[in-house]
C-alpha positions as CSV (number, residue, x, y, z in Angstrom):
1,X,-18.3,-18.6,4.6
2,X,-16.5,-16.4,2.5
3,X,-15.6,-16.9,-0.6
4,X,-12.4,-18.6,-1.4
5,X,-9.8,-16.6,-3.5
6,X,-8.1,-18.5,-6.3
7,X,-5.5,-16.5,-7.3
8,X,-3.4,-15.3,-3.9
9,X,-0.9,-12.5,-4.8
10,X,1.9,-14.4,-2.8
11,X,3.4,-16.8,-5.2
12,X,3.8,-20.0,-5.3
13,X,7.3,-21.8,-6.8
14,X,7.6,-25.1,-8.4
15,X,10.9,-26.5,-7.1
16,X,13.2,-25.4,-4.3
17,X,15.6,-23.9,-7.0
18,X,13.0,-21.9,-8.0
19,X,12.1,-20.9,-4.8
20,X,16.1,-20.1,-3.9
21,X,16.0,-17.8,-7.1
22,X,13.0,-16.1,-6.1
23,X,14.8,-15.5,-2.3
24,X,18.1,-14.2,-4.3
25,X,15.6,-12.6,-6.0
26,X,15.0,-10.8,-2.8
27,X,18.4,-10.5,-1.6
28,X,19.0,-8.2,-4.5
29,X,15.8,-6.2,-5.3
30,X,15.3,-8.0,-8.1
31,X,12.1,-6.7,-9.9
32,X,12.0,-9.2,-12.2
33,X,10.4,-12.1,-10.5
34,X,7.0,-11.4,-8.6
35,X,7.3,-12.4,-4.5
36,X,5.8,-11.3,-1.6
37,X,4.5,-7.8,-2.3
38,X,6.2,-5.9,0.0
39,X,9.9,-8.0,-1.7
40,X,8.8,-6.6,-4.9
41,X,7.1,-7.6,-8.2
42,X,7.4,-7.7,-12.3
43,X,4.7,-4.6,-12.0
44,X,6.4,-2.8,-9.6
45,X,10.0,-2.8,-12.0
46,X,7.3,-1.4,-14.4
47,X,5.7,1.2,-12.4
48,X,9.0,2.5,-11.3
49,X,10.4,2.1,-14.8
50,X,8.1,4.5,-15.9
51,X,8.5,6.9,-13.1
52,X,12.3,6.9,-13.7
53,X,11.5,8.0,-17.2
54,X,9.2,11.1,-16.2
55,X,11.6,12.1,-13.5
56,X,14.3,11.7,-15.8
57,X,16.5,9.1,-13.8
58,X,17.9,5.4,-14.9
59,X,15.2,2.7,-13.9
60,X,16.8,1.5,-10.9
61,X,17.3,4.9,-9.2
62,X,13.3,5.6,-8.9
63,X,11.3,4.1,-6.2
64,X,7.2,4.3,-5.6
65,X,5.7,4.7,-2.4
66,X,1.9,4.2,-0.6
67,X,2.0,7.8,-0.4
68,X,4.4,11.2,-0.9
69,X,4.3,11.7,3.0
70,X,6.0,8.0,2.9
71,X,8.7,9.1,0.7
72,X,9.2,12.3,2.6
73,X,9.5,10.3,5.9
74,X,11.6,7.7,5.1
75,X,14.2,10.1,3.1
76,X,14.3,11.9,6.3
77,X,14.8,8.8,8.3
78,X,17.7,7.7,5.8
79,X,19.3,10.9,6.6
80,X,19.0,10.5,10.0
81,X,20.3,6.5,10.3
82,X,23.5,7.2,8.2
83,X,24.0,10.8,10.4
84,X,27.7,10.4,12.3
85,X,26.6,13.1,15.2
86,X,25.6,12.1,18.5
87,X,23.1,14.3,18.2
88,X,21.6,15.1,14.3
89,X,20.8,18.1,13.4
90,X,18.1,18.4,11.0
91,X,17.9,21.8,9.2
92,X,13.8,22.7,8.0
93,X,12.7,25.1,5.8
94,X,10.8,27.5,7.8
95,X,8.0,27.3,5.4
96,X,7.4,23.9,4.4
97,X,4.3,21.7,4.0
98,X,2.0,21.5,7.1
99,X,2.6,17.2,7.1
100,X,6.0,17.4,7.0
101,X,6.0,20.0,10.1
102,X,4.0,18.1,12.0
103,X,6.5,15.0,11.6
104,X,9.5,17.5,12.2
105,X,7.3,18.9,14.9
106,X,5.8,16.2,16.3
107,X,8.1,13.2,16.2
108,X,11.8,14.3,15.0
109,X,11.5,16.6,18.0
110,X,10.2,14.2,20.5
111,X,13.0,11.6,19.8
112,X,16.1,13.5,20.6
113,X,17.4,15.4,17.5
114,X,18.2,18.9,17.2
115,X,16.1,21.1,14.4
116,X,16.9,24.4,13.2
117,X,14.8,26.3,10.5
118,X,15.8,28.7,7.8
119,X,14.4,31.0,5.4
120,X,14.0,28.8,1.7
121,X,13.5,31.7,-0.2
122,X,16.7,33.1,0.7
123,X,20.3,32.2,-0.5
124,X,22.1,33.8,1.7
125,X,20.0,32.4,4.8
126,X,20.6,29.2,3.1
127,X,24.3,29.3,2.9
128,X,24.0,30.5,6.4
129,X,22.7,27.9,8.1
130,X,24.7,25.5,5.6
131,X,28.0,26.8,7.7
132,X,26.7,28.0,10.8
133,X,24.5,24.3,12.0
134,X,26.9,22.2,9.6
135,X,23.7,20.1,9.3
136,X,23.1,16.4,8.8
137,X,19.8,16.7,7.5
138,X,18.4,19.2,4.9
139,X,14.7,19.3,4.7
140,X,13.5,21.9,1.8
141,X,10.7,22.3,-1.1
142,X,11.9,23.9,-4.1
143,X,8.6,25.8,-4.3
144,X,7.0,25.2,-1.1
145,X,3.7,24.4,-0.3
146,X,3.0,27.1,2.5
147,X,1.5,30.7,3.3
148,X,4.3,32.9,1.4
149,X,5.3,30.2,-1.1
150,X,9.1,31.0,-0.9
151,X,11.4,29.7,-4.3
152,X,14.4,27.8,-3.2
153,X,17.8,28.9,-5.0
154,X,18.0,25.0,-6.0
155,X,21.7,25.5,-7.5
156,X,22.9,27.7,-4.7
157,X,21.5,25.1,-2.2
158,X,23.5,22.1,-3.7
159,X,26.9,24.3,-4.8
160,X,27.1,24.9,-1.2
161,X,26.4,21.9,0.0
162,X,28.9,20.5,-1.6
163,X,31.3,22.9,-0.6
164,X,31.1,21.9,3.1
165,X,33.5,19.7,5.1
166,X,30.5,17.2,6.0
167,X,28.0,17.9,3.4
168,X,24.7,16.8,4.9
169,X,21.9,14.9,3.6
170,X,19.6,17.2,0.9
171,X,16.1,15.4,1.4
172,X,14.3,17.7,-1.7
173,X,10.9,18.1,-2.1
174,X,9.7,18.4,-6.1
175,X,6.7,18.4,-6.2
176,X,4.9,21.2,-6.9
177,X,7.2,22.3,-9.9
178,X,8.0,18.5,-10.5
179,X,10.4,17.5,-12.9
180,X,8.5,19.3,-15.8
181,X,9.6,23.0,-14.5
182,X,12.4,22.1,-11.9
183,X,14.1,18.9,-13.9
184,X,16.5,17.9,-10.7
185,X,17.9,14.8,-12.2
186,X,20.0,16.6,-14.6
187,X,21.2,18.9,-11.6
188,X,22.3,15.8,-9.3
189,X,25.1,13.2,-9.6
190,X,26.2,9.9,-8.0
191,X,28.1,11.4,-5.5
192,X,26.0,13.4,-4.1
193,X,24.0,13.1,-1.1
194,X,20.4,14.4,-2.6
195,X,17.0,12.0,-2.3
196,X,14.7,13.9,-4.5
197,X,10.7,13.1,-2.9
198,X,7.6,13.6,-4.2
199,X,3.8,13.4,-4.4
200,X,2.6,11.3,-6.9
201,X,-1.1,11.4,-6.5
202,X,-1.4,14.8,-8.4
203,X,0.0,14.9,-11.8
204,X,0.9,11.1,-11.9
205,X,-2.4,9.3,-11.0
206,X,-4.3,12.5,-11.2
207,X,-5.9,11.6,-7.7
208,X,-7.3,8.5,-8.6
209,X,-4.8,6.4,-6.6
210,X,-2.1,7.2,-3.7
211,X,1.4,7.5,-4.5
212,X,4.4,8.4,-3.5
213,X,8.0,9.2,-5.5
214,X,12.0,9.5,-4.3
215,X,14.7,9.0,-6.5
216,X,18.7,9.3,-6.2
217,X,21.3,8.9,-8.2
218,X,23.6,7.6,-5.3
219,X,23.8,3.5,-5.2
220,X,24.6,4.4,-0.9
221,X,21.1,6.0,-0.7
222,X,18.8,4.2,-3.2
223,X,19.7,0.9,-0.9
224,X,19.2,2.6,2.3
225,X,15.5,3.4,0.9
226,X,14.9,-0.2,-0.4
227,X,15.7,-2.0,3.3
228,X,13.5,1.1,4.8
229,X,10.9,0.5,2.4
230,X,11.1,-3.3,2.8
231,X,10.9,-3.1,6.5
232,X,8.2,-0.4,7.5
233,X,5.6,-1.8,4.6
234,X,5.5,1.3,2.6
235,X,5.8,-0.1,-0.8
236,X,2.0,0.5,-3.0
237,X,0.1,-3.1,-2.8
238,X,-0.5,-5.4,-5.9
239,X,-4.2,-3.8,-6.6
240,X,-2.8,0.1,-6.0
241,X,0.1,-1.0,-8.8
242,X,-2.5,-1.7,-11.1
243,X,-4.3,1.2,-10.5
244,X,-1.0,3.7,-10.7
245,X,0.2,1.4,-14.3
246,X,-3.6,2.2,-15.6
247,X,-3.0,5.8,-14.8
248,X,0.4,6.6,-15.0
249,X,1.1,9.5,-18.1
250,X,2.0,7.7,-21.3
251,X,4.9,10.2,-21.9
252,X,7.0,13.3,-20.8
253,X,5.4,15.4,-23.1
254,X,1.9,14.9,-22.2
255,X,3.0,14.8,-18.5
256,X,4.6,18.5,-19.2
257,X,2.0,19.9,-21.2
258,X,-0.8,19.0,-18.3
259,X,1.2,20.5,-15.5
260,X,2.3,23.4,-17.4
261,X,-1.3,24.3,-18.2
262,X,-1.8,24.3,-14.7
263,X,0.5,26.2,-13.7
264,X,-0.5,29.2,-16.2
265,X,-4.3,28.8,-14.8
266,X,-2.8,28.9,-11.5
267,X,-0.8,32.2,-12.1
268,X,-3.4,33.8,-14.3
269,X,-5.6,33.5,-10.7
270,X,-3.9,34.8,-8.9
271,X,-2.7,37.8,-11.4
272,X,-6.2,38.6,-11.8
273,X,-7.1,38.9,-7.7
274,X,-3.8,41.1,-7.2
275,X,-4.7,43.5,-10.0
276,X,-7.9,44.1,-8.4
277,X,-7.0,44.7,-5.1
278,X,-8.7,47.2,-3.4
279,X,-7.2,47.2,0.1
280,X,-5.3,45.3,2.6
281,X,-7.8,43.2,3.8
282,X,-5.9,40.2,2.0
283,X,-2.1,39.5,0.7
284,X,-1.8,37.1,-2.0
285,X,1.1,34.8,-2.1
286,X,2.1,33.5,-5.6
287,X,6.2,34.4,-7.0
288,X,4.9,35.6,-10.3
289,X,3.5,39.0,-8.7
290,X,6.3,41.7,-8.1
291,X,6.0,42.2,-4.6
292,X,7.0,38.8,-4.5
293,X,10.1,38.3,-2.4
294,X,11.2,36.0,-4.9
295,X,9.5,37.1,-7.8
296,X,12.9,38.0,-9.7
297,X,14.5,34.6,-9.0
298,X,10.9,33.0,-10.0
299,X,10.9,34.4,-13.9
300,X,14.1,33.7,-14.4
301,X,14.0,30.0,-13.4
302,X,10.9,28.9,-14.1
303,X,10.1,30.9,-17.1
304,X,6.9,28.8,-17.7
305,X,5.7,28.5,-14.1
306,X,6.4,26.1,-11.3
307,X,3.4,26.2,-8.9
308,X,0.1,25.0,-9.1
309,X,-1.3,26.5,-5.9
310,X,-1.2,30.2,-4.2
311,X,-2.6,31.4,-1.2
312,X,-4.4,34.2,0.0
313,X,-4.4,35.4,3.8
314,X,-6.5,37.8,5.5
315,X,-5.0,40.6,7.1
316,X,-8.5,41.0,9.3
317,X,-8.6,39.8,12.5
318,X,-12.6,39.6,11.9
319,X,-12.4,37.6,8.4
320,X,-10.8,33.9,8.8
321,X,-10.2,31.3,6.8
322,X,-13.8,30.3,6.7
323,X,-15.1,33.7,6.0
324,X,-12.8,34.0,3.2
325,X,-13.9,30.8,1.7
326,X,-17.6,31.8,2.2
327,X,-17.0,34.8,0.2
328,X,-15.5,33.2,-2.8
329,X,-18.3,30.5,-3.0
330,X,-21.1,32.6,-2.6
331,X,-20.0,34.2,-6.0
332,X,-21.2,32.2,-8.9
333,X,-18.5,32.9,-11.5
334,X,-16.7,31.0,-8.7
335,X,-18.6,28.2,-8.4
336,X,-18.5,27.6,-12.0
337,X,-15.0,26.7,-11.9
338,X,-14.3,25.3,-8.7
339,X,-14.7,23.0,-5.9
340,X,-13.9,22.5,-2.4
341,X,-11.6,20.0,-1.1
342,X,-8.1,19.3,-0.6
343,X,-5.2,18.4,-3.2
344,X,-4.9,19.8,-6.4
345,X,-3.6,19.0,-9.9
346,X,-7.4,18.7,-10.8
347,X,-8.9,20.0,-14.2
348,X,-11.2,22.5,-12.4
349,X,-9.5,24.8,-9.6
350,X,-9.8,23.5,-5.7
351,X,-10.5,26.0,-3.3
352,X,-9.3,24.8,0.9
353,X,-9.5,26.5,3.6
354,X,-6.5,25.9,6.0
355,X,-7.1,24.0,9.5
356,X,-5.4,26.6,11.5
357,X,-4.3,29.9,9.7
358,X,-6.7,32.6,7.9
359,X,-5.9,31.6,4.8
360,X,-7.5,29.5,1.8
361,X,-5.1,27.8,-0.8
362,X,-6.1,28.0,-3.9
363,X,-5.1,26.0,-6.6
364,X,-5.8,25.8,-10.4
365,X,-7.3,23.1,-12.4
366,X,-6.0,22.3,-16.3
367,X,-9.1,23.6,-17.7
368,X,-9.7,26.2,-16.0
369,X,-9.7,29.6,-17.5
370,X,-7.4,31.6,-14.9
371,X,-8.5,35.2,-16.0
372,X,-12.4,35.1,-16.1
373,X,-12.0,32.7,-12.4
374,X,-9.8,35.7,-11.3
375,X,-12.0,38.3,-12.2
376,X,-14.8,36.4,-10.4
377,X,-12.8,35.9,-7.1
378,X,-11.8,39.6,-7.4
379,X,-15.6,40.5,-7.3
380,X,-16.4,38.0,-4.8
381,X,-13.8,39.2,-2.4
382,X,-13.2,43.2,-2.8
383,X,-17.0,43.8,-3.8
């Protein structure tokens, strides 16, 4: 048999007024009585208290998820429930991460809406397809996680928004410059139609534990979230919440300091490998390097850096993804720093190669040293 648990994490109540509180409790998204998990729980208010702070929103405009795609998904589907069109249009950043294609892709697609794609790294595109698709739906990263790593014009992107008969649903994905170098909060307002996503598992739990972030300052949206979240399941469980309130930074500045010293390592990188190009067996993809399509944009709006990842792409039809990875970690001034695997936000630098394009992402830990791991990636590629 097994063995009996003592403590199960669905309450029990001591009288039926106490148990009618607890179900008000519910009605309302109360926080500050523990019920059934997925209804909410004192550590829940907490973890989400503390999100609020580092994203810089009030307590009750924060909520956490099982996982970032979760937030992402359901922001879209929020979007797409209140949508007055017969048919929604959902407008995608052309280069956006590879997860959130393949639910654009693979189910937004297959269930009857209408998706057109623009160019993120350009304002005028932008304001194009604002006015030109008069979208429902808005799906963008401000620095996106893809091959060319476009920089969204954030202010030009809500400005025009705004400025549209039926301004649609921004669903805004933060996480790669978070709130430390892209602080969105103090950019959005109660009227507006923004849900701010992102992954948490990075620089919030530091890949210890799942999680998932989307906040809004409109009351409209943040309640639309809760009954999604309450109904699909997507809320963290009672032993992940203890795990994220273990991990969770203690403060905004340490939470800055950490992600901005990955973001220099990350840069320094990928400085290093462009200097030392040889040919054009490769392009590297990072905004702080001039021939950056955005590189202008980039310095002047995230002075201190905003991305924690870059990619380089092979030009060869005879060198993949896998060769290029092979390259790099056959050098041993590589292997000093790094590792293989997916994510990032690490203190050493995570080296992936992509399932489907010739291309590696790499991305750069907190403690790496981003010149002498360039240098050695230079070598280990041009040599």
């Amino acid at each position: 048999m097994p063995e009996t648990i003592s403590e199960p994490i669905v309450p029990n109540f001591d009288s039926i007024p106490d148990l009618r509180a607890g179900l008000e409790a519910k009605r309302n998204f109360d926080q500050r009585l523990n019920l059934y998990p997925r209804d909410g729980s004192e550590l829940l208010g907490q973890v989400e208290e503390q999100i609020a702070h580092l994203t810089g929103v009030e307590p009750d405009q924060a909520l956490a998820y099982n996982t970032g795609m979760s937030a992402v998904t359901e922001a879209i589907d929020v979007g797409l429930k209140r949508a007055d069109s017969e048919i929604p249009t959902v407008a995608v950043a052309q280069e956006t991460y590879s997860q959130t294609q393949c639910y654009v892709n693979g189910h937004l697609q297959q269930t009857g809406n209408r998706i057109v794609y623009f160019d993120s790294g350009d304002p005028e595109a932008v304001a194009e397809m604002l006015v030109r698709h008069q979208p429902d739906v808005v799906v963008v990263e401000t620095v996106a996680n893809y091959t060319g790593v476009p920089v969204l014009d954030t202010d030009t992107l809500l400005r025009k928004s705004q400025e549209q008969e039926r301004p649609p649903l921004l669903v805004i994905d933060n996480t790669l410059p978070l709130s430390t170098a892209q602080p969105l909060s103090e950019k959005i307002y109660p009227e507006d139609k923004v849900i701010v996503v992102e992954s948490g598992t990075k620089s919030y739990t530091f890949n210890a534990e799942q999680l998932g972030i989307a906040f809004t300052r409109n009351e409209e949206l943040i309640t639309y979230l809760r009954q999604l979240r309450r109904t699909r399941g997507s809320i963290p469980g009672a032993g992940s919440l203890e795990r994220i309130s273990s991990l969770l930074p203690e403060d905004q500045v340490i939470f800055d300091k950490r992600n901005f010293s990955l973001y220099r390592s990350t840069a320094a990188i990928a400085i290093q490998l462009a200097a030392a190009a040889e040919h054009d067996d490769y392009n590297i993809y990072h905004p702080i390097l001039p021939n950056h399509e955005n590189h202008d944009y980039y310095r002047q709006a995230y002075p201190h850096g905003g991305t924690p990842v870059f990619y380089v792409v092979s030009n060869r039809r005879d060198r993949d993804q896998y060769d290029i990875g092979e390259l790099l970690w056959t050098h041993p001034g590589v292997r000093e720093q790094t590792r293989l695997g997916q994510s990032f936000g690490f203190e050493h630098t995570r080296i992936v190669t992509d399932e489907n394009l010739p291309q590696v992402r790499i991305a750069g830990g907190s403690e790496t040293d981003g010149e002498a791991l360039g240098e050695a990636m230079a070598e280990a590629l041009y040599s």
